[in-house]
MMTF fields as JSON, N, C-alpha, C and O atoms, coordinates in Angstrom:
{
  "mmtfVersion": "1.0.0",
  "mmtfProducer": "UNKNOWN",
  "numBonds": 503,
  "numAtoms": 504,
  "numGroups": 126,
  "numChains": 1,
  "numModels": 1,
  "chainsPerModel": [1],
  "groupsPerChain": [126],
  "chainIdList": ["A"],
  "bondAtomList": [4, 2, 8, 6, 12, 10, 16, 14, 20, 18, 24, 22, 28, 26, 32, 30, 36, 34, 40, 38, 44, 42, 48, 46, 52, 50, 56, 54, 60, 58, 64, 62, 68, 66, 72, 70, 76, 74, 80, 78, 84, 82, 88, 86, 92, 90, 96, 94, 100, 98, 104, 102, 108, 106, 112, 110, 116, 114, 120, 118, 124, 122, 128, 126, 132, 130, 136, 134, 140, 138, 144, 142, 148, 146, 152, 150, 156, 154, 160, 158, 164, 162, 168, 166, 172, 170, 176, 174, 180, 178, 184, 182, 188, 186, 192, 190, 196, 194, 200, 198, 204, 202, 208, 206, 212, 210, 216, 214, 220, 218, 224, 222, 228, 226, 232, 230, 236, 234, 240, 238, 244, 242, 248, 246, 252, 250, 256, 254, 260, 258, 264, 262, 268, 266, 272, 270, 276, 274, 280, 278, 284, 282, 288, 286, 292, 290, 296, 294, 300, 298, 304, 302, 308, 306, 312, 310, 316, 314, 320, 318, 324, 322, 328, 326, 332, 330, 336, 334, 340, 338, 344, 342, 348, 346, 352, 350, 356, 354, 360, 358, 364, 362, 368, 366, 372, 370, 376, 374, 380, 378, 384, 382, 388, 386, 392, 390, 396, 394, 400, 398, 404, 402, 408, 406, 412, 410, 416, 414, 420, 418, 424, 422, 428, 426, 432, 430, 436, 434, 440, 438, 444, 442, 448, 446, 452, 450, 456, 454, 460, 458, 464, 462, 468, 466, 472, 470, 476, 474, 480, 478, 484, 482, 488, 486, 492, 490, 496, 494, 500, 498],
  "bondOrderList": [1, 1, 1, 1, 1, 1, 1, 1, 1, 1, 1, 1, 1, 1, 1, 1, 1, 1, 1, 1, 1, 1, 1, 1, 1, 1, 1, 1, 1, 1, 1, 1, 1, 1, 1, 1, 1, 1, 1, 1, 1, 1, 1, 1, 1, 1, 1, 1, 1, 1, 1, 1, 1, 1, 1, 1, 1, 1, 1, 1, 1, 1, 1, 1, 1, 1, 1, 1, 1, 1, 1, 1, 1, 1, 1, 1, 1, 1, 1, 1, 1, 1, 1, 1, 1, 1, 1, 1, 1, 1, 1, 1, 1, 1, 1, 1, 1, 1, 1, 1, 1, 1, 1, 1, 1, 1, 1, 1, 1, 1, 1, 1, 1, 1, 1, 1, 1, 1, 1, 1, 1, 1, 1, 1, 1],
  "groupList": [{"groupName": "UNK", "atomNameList": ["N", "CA", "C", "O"], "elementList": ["N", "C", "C", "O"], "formalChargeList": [0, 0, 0, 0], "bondAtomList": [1, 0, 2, 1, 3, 2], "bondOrderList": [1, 1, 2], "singleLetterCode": "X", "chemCompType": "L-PEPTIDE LINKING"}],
  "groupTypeList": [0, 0, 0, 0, 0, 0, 0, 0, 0, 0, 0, 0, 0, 0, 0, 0, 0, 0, 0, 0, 0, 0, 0, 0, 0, 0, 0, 0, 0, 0, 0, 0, 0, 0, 0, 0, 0, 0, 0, 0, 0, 0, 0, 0, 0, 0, 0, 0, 0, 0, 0, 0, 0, 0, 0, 0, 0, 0, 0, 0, 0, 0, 0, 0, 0, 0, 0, 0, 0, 0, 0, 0, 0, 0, 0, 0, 0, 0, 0, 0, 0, 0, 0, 0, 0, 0, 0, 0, 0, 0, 0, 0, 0, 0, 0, 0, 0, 0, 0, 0, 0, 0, 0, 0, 0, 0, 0, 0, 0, 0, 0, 0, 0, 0, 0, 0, 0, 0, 0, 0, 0, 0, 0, 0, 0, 0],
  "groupIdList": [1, 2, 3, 4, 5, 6, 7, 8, 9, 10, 11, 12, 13, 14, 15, 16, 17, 18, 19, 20, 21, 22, 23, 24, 25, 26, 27, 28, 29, 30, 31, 32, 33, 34, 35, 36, 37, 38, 39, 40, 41, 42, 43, 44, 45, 46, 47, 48, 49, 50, 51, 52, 53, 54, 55, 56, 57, 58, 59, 60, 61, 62, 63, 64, 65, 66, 67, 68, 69, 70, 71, 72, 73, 74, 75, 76, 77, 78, 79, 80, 81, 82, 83, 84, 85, 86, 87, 88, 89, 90, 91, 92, 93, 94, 95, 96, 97, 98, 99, 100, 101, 102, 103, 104, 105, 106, 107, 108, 109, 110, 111, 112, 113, 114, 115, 116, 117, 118, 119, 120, 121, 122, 123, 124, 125, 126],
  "secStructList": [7, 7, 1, 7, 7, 7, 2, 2, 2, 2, 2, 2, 2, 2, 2, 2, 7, 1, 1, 7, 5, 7, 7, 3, 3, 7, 1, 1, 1, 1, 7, 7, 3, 3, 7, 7, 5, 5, 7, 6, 6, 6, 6, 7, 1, 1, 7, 5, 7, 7, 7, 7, 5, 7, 1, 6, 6, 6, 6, 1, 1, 2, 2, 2, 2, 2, 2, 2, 2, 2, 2, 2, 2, 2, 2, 2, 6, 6, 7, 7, 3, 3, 3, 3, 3, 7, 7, 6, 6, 7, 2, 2, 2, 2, 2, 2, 2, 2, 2, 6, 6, 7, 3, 3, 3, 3, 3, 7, 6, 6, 6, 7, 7, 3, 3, 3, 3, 3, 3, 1, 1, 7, 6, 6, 7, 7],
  "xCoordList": [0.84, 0.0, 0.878, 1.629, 0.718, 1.985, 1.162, 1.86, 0.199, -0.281, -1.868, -2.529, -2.367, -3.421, -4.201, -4.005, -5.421, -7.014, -8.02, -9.059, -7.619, -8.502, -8.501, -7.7, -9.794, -10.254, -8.994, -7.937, -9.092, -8.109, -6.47, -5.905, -6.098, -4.582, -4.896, -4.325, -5.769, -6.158, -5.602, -4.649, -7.011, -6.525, -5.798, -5.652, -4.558, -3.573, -2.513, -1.902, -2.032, -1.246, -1.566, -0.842, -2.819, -3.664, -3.005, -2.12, -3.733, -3.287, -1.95, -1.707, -0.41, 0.449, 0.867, 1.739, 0.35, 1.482, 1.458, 0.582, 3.039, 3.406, 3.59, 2.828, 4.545, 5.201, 4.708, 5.155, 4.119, 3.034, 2.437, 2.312, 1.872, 0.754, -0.807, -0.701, -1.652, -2.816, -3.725, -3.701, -4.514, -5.015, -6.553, -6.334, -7.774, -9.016, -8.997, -8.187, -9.907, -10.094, -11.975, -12.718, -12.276, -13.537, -14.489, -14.004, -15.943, -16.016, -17.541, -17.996, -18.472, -19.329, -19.661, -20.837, -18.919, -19.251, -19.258, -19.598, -18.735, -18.278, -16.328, -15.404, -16.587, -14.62, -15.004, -15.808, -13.81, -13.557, -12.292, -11.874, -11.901, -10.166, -9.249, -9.858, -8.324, -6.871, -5.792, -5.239, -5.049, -3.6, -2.198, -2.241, -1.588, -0.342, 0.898, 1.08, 1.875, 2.907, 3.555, 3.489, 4.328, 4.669, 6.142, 6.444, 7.019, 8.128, 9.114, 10.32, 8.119, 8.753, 9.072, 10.081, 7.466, 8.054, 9.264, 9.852, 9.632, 10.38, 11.578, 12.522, 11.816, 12.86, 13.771, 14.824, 12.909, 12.986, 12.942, 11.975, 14.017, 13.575, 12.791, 12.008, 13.23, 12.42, 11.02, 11.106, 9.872, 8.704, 8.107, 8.751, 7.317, 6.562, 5.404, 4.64, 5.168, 3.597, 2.608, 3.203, 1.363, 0.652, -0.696, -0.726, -1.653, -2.856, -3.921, -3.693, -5.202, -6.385, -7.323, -7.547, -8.153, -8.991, -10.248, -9.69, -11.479, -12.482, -12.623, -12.082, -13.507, -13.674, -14.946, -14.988, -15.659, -16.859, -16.32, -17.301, -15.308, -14.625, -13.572, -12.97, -13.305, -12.323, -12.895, -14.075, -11.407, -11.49, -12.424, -13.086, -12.19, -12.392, -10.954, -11.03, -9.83, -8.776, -8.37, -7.406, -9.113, -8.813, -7.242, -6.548, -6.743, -5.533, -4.116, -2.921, -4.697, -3.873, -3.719, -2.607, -4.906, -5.27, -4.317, -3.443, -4.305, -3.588, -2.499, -1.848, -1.55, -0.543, -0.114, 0.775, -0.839, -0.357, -0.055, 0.825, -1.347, -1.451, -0.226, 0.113, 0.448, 0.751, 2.584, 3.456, 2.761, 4.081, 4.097, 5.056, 2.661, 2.72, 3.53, 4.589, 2.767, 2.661, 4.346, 4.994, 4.878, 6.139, 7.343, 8.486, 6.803, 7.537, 7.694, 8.797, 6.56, 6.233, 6.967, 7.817, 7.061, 7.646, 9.2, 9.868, 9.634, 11.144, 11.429, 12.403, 10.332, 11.086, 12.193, 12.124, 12.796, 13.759, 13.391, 13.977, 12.677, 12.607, 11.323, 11.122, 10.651, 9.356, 10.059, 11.094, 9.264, 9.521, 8.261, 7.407, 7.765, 6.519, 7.195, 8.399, 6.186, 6.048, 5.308, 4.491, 5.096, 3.999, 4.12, 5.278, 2.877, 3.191, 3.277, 2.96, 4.031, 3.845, 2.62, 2.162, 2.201, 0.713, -0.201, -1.294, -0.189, -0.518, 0.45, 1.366, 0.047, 0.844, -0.149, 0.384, -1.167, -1.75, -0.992, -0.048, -1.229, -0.768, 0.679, 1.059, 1.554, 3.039, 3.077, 3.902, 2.383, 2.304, 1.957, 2.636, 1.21, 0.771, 1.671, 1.859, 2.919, 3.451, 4.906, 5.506, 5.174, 6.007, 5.543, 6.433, 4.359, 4.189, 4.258, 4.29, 4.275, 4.494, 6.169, 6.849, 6.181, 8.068, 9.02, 10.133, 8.187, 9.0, 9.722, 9.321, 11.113, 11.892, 11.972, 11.449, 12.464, 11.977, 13.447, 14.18, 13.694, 15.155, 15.465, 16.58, 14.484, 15.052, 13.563, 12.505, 13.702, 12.488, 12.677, 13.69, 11.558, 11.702, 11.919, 11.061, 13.027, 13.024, 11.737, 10.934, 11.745, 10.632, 9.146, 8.799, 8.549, 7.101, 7.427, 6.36, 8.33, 8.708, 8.161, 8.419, 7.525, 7.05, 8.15, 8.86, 8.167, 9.029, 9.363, 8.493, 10.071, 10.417, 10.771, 11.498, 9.665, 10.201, 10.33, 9.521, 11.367, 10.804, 11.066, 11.414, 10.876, 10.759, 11.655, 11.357, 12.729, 13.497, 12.84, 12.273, 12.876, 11.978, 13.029, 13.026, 13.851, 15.092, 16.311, 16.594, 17.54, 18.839, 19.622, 19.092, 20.362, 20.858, 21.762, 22.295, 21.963, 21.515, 20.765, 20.814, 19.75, 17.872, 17.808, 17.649, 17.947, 17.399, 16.511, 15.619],
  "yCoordList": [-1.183, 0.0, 1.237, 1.505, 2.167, 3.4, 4.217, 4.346, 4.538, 5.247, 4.9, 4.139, 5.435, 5.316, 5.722, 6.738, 4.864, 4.987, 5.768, 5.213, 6.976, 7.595, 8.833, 9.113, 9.52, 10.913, 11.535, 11.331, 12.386, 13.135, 13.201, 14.074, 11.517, 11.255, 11.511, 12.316, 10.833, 10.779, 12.226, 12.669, 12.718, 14.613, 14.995, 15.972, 14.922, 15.507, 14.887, 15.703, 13.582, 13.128, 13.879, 14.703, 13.299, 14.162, 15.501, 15.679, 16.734, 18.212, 18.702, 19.848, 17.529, 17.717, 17.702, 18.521, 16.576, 15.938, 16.968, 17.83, 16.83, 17.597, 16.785, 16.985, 15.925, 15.337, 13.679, 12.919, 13.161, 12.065, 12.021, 12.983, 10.736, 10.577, 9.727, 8.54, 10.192, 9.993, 9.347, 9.964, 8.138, 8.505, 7.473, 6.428, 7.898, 6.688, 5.962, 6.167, 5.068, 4.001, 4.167, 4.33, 4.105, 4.156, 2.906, 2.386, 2.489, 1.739, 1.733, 1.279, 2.095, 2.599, 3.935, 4.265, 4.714, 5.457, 5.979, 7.051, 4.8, 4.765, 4.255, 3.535, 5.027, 5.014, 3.483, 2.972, 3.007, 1.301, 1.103, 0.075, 2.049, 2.002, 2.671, 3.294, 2.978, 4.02, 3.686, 3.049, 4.013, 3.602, 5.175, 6.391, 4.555, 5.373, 5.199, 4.211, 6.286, 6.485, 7.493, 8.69, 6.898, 8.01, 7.894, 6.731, 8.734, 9.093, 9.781, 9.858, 10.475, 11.754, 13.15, 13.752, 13.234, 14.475, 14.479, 15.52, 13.08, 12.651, 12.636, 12.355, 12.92, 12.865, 12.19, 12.491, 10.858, 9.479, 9.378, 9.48, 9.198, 9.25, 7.775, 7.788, 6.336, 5.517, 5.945, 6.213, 5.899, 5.619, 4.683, 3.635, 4.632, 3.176, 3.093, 4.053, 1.869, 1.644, 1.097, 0.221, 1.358, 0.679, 0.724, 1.685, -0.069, -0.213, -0.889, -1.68, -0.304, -0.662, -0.543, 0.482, -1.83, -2.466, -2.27, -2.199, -2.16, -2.067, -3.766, -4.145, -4.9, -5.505, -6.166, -7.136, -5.354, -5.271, -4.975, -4.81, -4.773, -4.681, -5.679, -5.682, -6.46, -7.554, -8.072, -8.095, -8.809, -9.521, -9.347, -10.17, -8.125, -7.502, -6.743, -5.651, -7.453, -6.637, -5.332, -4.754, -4.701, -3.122, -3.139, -2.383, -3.914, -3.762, -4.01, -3.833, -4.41, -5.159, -3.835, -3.536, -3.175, -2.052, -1.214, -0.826, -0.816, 0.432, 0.005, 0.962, -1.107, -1.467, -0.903, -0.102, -1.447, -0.822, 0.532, 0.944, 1.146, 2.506, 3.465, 4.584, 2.705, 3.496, 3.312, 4.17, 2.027, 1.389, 2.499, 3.171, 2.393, 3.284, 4.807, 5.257, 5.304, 6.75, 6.854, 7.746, 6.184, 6.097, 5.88, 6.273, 4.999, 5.211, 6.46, 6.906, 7.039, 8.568, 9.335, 9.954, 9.648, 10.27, 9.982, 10.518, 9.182, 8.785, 8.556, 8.993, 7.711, 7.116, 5.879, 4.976, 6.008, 4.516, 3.091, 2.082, 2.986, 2.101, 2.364, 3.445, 1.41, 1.196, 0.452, -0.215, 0.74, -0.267, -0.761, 0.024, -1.703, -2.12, -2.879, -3.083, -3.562, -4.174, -4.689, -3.946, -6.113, -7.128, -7.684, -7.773, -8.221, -9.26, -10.569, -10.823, -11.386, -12.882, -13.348, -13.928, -13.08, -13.736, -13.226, -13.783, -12.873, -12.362, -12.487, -11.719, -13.869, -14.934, -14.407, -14.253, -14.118, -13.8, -12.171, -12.164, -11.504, -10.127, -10.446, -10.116, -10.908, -11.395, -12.051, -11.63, -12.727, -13.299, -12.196, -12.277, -11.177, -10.124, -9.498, -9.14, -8.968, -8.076, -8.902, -8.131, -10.082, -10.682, -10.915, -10.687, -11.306, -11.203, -10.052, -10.25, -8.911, -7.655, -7.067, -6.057, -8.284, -8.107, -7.46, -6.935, -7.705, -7.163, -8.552, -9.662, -7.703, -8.844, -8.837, -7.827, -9.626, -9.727, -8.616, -8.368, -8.092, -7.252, -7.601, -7.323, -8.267, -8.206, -8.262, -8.691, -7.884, -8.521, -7.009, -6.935, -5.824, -4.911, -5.095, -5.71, -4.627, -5.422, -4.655, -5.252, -3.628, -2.955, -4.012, -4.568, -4.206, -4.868, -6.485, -7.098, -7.188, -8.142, -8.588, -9.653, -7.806, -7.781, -7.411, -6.406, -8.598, -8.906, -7.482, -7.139, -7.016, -5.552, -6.624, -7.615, -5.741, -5.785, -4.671, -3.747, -4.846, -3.527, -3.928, -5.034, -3.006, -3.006, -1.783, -0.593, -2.256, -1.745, -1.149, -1.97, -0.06, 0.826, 1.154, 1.42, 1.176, 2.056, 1.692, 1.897, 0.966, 0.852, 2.401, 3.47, 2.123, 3.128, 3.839, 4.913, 3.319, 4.612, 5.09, 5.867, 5.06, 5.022, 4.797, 5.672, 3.585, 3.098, 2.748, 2.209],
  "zCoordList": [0.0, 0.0, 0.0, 0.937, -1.37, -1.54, -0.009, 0.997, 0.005, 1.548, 1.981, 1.273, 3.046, 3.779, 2.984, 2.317, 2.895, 1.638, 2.904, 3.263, 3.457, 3.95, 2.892, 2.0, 3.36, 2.016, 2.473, 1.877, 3.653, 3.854, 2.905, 2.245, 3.354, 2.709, 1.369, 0.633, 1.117, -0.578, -1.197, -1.838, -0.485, -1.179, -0.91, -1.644, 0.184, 0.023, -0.69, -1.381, -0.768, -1.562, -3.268, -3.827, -3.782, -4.923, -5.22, -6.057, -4.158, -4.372, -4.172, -4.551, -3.257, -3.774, -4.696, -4.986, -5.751, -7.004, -7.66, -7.743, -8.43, -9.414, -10.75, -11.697, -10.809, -11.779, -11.414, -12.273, -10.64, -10.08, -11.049, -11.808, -11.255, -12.061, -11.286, -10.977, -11.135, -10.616, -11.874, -12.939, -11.778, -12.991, -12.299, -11.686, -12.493, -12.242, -13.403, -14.306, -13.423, -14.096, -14.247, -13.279, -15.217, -15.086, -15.96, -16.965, -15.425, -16.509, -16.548, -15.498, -17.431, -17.467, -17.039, -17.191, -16.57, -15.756, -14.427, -13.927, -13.961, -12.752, -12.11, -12.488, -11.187, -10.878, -10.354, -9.575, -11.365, -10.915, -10.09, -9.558, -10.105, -9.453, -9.901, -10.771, -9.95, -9.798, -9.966, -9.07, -11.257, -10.92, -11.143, -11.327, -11.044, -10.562, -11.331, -12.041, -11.178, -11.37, -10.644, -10.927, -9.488, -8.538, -7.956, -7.691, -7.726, -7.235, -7.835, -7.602, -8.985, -9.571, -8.399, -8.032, -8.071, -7.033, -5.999, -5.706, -5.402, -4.49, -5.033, -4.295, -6.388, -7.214, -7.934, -8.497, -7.745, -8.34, -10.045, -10.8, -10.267, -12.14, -12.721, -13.671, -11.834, -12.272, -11.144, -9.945, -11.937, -11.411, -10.334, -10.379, -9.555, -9.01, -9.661, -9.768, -10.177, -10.845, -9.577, -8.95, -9.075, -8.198, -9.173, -9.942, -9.224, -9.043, -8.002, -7.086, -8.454, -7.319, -8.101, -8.745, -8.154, -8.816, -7.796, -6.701, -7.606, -6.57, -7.001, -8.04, -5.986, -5.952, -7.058, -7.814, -6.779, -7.907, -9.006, -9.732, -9.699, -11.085, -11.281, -12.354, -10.439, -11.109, -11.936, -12.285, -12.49, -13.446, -14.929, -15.561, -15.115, -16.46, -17.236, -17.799, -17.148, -17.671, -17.074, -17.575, -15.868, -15.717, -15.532, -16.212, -14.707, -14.154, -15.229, -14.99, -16.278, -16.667, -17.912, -18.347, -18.352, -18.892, -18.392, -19.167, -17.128, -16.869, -16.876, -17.295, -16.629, -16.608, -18.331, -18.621, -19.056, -20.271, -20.947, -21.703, -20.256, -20.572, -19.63, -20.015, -18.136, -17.803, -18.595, -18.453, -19.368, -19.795, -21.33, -21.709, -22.016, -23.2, -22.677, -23.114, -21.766, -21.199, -20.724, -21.271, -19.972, -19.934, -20.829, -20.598, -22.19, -23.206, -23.916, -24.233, -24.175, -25.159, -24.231, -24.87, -22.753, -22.113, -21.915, -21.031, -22.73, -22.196, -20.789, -20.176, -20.257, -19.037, -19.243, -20.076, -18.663, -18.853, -18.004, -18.397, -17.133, -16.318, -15.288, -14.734, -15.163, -14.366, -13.032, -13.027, -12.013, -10.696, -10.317, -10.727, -9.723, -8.417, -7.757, -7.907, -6.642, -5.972, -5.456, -4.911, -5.285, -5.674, -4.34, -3.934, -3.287, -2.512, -3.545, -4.706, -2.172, -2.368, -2.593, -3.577, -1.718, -1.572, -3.332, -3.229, -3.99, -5.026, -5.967, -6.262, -6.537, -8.212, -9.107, -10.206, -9.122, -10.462, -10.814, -11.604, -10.501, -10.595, -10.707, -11.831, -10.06, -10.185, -12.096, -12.906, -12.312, -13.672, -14.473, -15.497, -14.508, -15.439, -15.642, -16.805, -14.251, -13.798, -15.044, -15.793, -15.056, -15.706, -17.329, -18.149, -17.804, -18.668, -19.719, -20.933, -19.16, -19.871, -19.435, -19.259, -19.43, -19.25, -17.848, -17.879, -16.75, -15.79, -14.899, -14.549, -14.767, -13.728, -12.476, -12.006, -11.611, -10.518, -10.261, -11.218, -9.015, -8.856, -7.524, -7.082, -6.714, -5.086, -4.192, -4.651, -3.23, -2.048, -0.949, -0.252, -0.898, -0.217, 1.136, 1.77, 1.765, 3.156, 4.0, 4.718, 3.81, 4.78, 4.6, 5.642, 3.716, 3.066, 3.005, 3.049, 2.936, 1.948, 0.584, 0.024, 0.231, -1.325, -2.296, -2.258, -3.346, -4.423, -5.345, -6.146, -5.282, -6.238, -7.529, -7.606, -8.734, -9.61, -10.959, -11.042, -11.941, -13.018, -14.369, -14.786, -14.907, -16.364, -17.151, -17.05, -17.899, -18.371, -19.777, -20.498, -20.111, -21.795, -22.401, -23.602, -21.825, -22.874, -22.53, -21.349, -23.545, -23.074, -22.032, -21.731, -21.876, -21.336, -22.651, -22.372, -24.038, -24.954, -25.081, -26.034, -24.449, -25.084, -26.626, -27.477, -26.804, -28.157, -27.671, -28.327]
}
């Protein structure tokens, strides 16, 4: 969890970002969930990707959606490298997270959730 799912945190994490990326997910019409790209403001040049799926919207591709949109959005932008972090306990998402090409890099000691990322650009940026 990047922070606390109370309104308060919400909006302020929200009305800080600068260079963050916030983004809902919608589907019909309604917010299905939220994903991210964050640790620009903190001054992080690789990103963290998180998503949040509401329960009543699984398993319709959302997550797997933003995962893409946020890998497109990072290419056009010349990012070089994506990061997350996945629990253990969560192999399906670990498989998505690998199937769109991310490697595993290490095990966060703080969380013990598996860090992994995704490389977009050599370090020529070809």
């Amino acid at each position: 969890q990047p922070f606390f799912f109370d309104a308060a945190r919400i909006a302020c994490v929200l009305s800080a970002a600068r260079r963050d990326r916030f983004l809902g997910i919608l589907e019909s019409g309604e917010l299905a969930g939220f994903f991210m790209l964050r640790g620009f403001d903190e001054g992080y040049v690789r990103p963290a990707f998180g998503v949040f799926v509401a329960e009543k919207f699984a398993g319709r591709g959302l997550a797997r959606a933003a995962l893409a949109s946020a890998i497109e959005w990072s290419r056009e932008n010349h990012i070089p490298t994506i990061m997350l972090k996945v629990s253990p306990a969560n192999p399906h998402a670990r498989r998505i997270y690998a199937a769109a090409g991310f490697q595993a890099i290490g095990t966060c000691e703080k969380t013990g959730h598996e860090m992994m990322e995704l490389r977009l650009m050599s370090n020529n940026h070809e």
